[in-house]
N, C-alpha and C positions, 0 to 999 in steps of 0.2 A: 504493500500500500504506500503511496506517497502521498503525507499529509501537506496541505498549502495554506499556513496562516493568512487571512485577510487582516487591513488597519486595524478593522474593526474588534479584532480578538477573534473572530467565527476560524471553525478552521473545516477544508473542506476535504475528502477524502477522495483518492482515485486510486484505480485497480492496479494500474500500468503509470508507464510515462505517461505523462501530457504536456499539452502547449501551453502558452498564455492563452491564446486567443481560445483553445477549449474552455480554460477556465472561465474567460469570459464567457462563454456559449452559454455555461451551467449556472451563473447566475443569473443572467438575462440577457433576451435577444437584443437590446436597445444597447446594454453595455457590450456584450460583441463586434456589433456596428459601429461602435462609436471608440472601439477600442486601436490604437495606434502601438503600444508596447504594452512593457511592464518594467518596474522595477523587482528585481532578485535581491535578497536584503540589502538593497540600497543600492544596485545596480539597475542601469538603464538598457533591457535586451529586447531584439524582437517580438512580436508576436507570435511569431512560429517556432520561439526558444521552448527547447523540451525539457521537462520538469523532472527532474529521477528520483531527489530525494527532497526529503522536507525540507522545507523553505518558507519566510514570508513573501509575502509576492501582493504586490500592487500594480492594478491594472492600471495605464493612461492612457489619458484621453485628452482632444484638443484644450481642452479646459486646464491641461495641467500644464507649466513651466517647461517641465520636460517634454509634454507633445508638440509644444509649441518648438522645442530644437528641433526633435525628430522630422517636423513638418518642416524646417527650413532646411536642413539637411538635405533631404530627400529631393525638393526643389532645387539645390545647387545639383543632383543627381539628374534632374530632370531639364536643367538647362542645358548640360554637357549633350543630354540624350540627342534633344532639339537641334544644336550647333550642329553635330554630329550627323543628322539627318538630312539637314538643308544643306551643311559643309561638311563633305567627306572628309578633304583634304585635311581639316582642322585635326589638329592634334589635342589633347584634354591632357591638364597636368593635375593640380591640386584644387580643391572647392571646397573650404570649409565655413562653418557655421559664424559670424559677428554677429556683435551688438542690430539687431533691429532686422537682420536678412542674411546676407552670403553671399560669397562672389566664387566665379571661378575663372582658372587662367588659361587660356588658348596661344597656343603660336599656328598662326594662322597668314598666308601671303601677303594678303593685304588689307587693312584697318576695318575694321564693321565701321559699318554708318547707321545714322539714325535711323533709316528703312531698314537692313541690316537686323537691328535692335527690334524693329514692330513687328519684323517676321517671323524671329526666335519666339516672343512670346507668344504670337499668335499659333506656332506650331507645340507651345508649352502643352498650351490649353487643348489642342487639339492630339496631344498622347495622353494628358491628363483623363481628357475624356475617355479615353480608350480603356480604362480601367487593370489595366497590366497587373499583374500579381509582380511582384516585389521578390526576389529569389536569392538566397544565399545559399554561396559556396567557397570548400576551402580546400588551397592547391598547396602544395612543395614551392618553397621558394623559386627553386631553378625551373619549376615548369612553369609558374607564374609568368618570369622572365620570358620566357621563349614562347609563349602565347600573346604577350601584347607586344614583344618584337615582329611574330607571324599578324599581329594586324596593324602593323605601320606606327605603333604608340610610345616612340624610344622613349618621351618621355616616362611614361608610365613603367617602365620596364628599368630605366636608373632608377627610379626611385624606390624600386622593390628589391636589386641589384644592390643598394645600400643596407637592407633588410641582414643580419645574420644566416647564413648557409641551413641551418639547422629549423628554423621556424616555417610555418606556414603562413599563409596568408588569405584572407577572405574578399571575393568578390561578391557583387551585386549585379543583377540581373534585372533589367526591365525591356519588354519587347527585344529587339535584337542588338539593345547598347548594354553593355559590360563595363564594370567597372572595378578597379580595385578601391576599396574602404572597406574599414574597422567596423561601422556603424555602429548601432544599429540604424533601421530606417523602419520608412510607413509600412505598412501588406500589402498595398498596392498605390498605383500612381493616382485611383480617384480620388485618393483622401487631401490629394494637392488642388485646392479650388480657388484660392485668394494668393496672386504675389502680382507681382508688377517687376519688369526691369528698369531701374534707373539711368544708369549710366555706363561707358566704358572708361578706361582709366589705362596707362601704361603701366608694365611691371616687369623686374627682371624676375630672367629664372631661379629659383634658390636666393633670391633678396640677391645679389650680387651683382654690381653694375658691370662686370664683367662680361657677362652671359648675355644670351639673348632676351629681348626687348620683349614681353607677350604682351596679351593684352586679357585685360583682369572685365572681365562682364562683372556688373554688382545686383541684387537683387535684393527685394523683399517680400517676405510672406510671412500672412495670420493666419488664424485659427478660422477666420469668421470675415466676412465681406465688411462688414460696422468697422470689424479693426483695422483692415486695410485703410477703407478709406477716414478713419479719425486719423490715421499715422501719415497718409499724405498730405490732409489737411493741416497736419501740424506742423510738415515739412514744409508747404507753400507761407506756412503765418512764420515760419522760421525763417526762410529767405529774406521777406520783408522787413523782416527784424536784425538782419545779419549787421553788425556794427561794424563790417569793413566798408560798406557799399551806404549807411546810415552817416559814419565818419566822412565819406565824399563827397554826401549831397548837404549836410549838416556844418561843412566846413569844421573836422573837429581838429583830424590828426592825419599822418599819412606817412606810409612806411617806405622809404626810399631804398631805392638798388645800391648804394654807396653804403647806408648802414643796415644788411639783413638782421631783422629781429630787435630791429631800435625803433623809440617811435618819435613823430617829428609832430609836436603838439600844437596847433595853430592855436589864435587867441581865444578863441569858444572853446575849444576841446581845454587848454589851459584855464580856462575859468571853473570848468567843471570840476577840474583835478584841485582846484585850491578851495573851491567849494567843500567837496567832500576832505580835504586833508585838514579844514582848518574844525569841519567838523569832529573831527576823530580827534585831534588836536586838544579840542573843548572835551571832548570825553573823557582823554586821557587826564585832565586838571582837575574836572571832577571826580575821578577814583582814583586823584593818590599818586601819580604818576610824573616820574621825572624825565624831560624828555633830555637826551643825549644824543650825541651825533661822533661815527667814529669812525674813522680813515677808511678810502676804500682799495687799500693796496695793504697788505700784507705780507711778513716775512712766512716764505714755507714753511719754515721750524713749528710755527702754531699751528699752521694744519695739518701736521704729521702729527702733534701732541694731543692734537683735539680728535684725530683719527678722517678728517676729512679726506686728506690727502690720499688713502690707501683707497676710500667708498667715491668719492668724487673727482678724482685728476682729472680724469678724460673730458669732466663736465666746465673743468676750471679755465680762465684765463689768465694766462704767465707773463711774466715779463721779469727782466733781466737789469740790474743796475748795481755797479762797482763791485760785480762778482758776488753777488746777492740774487737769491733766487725769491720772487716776489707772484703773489697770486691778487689779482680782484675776489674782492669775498662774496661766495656764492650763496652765505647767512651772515646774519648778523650776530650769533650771540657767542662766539670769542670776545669782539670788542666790548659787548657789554660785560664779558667777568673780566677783564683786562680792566674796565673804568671799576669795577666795584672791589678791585683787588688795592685801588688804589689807597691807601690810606686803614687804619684798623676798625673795623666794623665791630659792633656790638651785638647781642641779643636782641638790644634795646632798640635797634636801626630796623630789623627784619619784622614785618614785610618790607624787605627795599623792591621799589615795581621802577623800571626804565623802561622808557618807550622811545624808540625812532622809526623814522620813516627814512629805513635806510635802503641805499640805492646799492644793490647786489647782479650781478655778473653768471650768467652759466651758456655755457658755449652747447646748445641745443643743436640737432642737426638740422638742418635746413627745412628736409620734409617734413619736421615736425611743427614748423611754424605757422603761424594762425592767427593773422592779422594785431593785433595787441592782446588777446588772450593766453597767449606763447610764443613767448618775446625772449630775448638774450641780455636785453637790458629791464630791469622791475624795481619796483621803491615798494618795499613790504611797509606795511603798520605793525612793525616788528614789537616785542614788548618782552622783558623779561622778570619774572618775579623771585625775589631772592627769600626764603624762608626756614621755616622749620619744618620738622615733620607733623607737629600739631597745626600748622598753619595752612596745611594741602589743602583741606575741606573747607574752611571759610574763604581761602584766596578762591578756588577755583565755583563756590558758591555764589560769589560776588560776580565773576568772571561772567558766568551764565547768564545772570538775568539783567548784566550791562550788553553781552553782545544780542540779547531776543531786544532788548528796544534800538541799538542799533540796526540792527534788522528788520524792525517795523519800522520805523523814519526813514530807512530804504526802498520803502516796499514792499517788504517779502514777510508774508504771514506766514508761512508752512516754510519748518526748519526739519529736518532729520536728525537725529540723534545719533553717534553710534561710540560704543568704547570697546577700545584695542585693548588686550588684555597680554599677559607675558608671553612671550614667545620662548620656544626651547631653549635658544642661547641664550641669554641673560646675563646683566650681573644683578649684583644686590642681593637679599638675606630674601625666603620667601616672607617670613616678617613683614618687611618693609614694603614688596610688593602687594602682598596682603592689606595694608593700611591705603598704598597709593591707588589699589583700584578700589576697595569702598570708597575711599574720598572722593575720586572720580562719581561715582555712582551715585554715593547720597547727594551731593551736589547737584546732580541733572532732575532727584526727586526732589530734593526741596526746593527747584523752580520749576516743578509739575511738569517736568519733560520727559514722555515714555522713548524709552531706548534700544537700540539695540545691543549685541555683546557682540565681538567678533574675535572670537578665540583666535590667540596666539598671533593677532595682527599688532601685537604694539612695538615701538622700537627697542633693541637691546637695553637700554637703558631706561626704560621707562613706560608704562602706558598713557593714554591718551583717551580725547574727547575728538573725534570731529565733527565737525558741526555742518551741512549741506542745505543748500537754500534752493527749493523748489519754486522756478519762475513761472510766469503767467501761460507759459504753454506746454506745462510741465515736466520741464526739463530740471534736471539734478545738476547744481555748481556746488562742489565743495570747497568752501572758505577758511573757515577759523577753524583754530584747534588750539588748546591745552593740551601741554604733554609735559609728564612729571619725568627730571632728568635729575637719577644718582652719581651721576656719570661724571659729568665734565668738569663739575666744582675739584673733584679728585684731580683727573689730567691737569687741570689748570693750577693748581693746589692754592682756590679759593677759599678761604674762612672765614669765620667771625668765632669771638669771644663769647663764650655762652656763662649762664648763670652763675655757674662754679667755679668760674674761669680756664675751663678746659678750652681747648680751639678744636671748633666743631665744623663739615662742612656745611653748607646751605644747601638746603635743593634748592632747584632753578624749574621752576617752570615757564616753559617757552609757550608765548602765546602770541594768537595773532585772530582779528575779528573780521578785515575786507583780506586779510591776503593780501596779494600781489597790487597794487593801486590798479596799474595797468591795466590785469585783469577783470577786477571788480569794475572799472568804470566801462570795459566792455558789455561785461554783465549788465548795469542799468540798460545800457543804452539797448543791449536787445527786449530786457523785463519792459520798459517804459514803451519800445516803437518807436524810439527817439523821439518820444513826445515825454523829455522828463519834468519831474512835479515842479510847480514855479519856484520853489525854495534850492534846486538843482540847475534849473534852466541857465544856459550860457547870457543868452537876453530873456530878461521878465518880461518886458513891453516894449513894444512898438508903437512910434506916434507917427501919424500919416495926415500930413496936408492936402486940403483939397486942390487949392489953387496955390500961388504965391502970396495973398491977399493974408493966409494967416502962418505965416513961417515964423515970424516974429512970435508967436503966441503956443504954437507948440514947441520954441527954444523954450521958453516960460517956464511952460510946463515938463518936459525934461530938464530941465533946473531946478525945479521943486520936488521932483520923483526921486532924482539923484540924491536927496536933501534928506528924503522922506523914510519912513518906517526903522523908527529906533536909533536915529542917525546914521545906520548902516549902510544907506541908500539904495536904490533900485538899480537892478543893470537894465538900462535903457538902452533904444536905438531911435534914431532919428531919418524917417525919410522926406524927403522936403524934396526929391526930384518931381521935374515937371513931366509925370506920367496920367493916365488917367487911374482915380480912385482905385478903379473895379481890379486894374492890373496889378497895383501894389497891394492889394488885400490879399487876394491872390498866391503874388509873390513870398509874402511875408508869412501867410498862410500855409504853404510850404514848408516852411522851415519849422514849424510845428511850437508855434509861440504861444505862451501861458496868455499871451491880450495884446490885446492892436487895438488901440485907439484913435480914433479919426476926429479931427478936427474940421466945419466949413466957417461960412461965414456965422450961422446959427450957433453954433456951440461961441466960437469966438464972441457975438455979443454979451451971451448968456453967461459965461466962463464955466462952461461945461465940455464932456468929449462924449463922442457915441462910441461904446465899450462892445468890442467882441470879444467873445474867450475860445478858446481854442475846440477845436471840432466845429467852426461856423456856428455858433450861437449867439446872437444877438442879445447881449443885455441890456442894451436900450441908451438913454442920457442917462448920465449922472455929474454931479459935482466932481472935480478934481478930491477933493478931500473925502468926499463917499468912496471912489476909489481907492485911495490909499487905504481906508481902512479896510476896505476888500481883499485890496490885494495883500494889506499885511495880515488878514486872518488866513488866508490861503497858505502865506508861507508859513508861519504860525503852526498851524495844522500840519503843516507837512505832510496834506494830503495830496 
């Protein structure tokens, strides 16, 4: 008999072997049909995987995480087939499963084109429909080899040729295309209903620009028609939102070919950045914090001491002077225990918190850059907190419920939680780790933040908090993070004088709430549509003359805006060109401004403006001074 535990605790008995999909049969025909695998205690197999001995076993289905790979999987299985049907010649190498869909690589004569790309999936759908049973099978290395040599697939034939002499290997079968993979996959090709192909893309063979050029087809597939199309909808409201292409029509910043990975800030994009820097600035003064600022060239001796050196070279920039070997600092917190080493610290000093917005260096590769979201040059909201061990759970308490209102006066209501916990290497006492992740933990409950754990994700020296902000089309950006470090106070042989007067070291916890500036100001600008809140806007207001007749009167009044709300002044702009009205409303409406105020001769008798706010909505006349108070409850709100 082979027993098969379900989640559920039921357990179900069969004579012989069985399948998954039998088992599915024997609970119901609805879960049969709807069955795509199983897992085997905690494995992901076929549906035609045979059962011998007792096991738990959970059936999936498109509903589940994992049918959702197997469904895209099988889809990169079913492009190759496609390619392959309409291009013989194509050759199929690797197709594995990413984030959102799957790509696969061809070397093929010459370039697919967009018609190309409509006929692939057109011919998807049309094997899909065919309902093909799904078949595996498993060969001897060496016959492997010499069967997709016998069908023209060199590719395929190194790559198993790389395989050890001694193993086997398993193919897949659908209609008359073959294929080498591990899988598992679907039962058959009907269960493929929902994908779309996106794009083509270049790509060498084996990652190596050595090799030959292929060309990488990309895809996506759901479970269900609703999900395809919310995920290309979100892709289309993404576009719009993309803040390299928002940065060029917005006048903010722009990445030059002279410096890859540096960003060149115009006076708008520059307003933005000193906006939000002087607000984190004011954050920092109200909790405690001393701002410092520390060289951005260092000797290697500290980053071999601090252990960057050995984990980051490759990522570092060097430079050379009177036979000194020198790095740009790719973090900031050396310089911060270098200033706190300065002079003798007490008990009585900790919590010591330093904060800069320091400007850090990491030589990324090229492919991996991404308009000012991934950059080679960044200025963090670096911070470091110097303490005790009884001090982890109120510092990083504090910590929390200052970056969730930073994160609201950003925008961003939904934050994710998650804490890194020890990983196998380690240093420190379990002790000590044991107090550093409660602390962590109570800290996220006593600011009613549900979390998650993520075993053995934290760094050698410490566990952590990261903190991720889900944007308006709900995408995940990971920002700030606390992380408790035993570590480096030792390398650096930081102390202070404790109660007894023994010298003890500090922990250091590293924290940071936007991240990277660069990056985080990316972020708004795609969260907002670059329509950001008027307390962020590069210009508040826009004044617009109708004729020449009232130039003199809207200088006036951007003289008093400048003047206005808390002496802080308004960022104004002034257009006084001789265009008509309707074009600079227009204009200026474009650029996605908190208010454009129009003056003609009527306002000018009356000494009022006719107020539009953004989105075209007509607020009508008002006083200048109605307005200001308008607009300063707006900023105010920081809505």
């Amino acid at each position: 008999m082979v027993q098969i535990t379900l989640p559920d605790g039921s357990v179900r008995e069969f004579p012989g072997p069985v399948t998954v999909a039998e088992v599915a049969a024997s609970i119901g025909t609805g879960l049969a049909k709807a069955a795509l695998g199983g897992k085997v205690n905690g494995q992901l197999v076929d549906a035609s995987y045979s059962l011998t001995t007792a096991v738990q076993l959970a059936i999936v289905t498109a509903k589940d995480p994992e049918g959702l790979e197997l469904i895209r999987h099988s889809t990169a299985h079913l492009l190759a087939y496609a390619v392959k049907n309409l291009f013989p010649e194509a050759q199929v190498t690797i197709g594995p499963v990413i984030e959102n869909g799957f790509y696969y690589d061809f070397s093929y004569s010459r370039p697919f084109t967009p018609e190309d790309l409509s006929a692939i999936e057109k011919r998807m759908t049309e094997l899909a429909n065919k309902d093909e049973p799904v078949v595996r099978r498993v060969l001897p290395r060496d016959e492997a080899v010499a069967y997709f040599k016998g069908l023209g697939e060199h590719y395929k034939a190194e790559i198993i040729a790389s395989i050890p002499a001694d193993q086997e290997v398993s193919l897949y079968r659908e209609g008359n295309f073959e294929d080498l993979c591990r899988g598992p996959h679907v039962p058959s090709t009907g269960k493929l209903k929902h994908f779309k192909l996106m794009k083509v893309a270049g790509a060498y063979w084996r990652g190596d620009s050595k090799n030959e050029m292929l060309q990488r087809v990309y895809g996506t597939a759901w479970a269900s028609k609703e999900d395809l199309q919310q995920y290309l909808t979100r892709l289309e409201e993404a576009e719009k939102r993309d803040h390299r292409k928002l940065g060029r029509e917005l006048d903010l910043f722009h990445i030059d070919e002279h410096a890859p990975g540096l960003v060149f800030w115009h006076p708008k994009g520059w307003t933005v950045w000193q906006t939000v820097e002087q607000y984190m600035r004011q954050v920092y003064r109200i909790n405690g914090y001393q701002e410092v600022k520390g060289p951005q060239i260092l000797d290697k001796t500290l980053w071999e001491k601090t252990g960057h050196w050995d984990k980051y070279r490759d990522n570092m920039f060097t430079t050379e002077s009177e036979k000194r070997d020198y790095a740009l600092k790719p973090m900031n917190c050396p310089g911060h225990i270098l200033i706190f080493k300065q002079g003798i610290k007490s008990y009585r000093d900790l919590p010591l918190r330093y904060g800069e917005f320091g400007q850090c260096h990491r030589n990324e590769p090229s492919g991996g850059l991404h308009g000012i979201m991934r950059v080679r040059g960044f200025t963090q909201d670096d911070g470091h907190i110097f303490c005790t061990e009884d001090q982890i759970l109120p510092e990083c308490d504090t910590f929390t419920k200052v970056l969730k209102q930073v994160y609201a006066d950003f925008g961003f209501d939904q934050i994710l939680y998650k804490v890194s916990t020890r990983p196998a290497a380690r240093i420190g006492s379990d002790e000590l780790w044991d107090k550093a992740e409660k602390a962590l933990m109570d800290s996220l409950r006593s600011s009613g933040c549900d979390f998650v754990i993520s075993e053995g994700d934290g760094a050698f020296y410490g566990p952590k908090i990261e903190y991720t902000l889900k944007d308006a089309i709900g995408r995940e950006w990971q920002c700030g993070t606390i992380q408790v470090d035993f570590n480096l106070s030792e390398r650096l042989d930081a102390e202070y004088v404790a109660e007894d007067g023994s010298r003890q070291r500090p922990v250091i916890l590293h924290r940071a709430i936007v991240g990277s500036m660069e990056r985080f100001i990316g972020i708004l600008v795609e969260q907002h549509a670059g329509a950001l809140p008027t307390w962020l806007a590069p210009v508040q207001v826009s004044i617009l003359n109708i004729t020449d007749a009232q130039s003199d009167y809207c200088r006036e009044i951007a003289a008093k805006l400048q003047k206005s709300v808390s002496n802080q002044g308004l960022r104004v702009e002034l257009d006084l060109r001789n265009e008509k009205i309707t074009y600079k409303i227009r204009e200026h409406s474009l650029q996605k401004l908190p208010y454009i105020l129009v003056a003609g001769d009527k306002e000018k008798a009356a000494g009022t403006v006719a107020v539009r706010a953004r989105g075209n909505k007509d607020l009508g006349v008002m006083s200048i001074d109605a307005f200001i108070e308008r607009i300063a409850a707006d900023i105010a709100s920081k809505a």
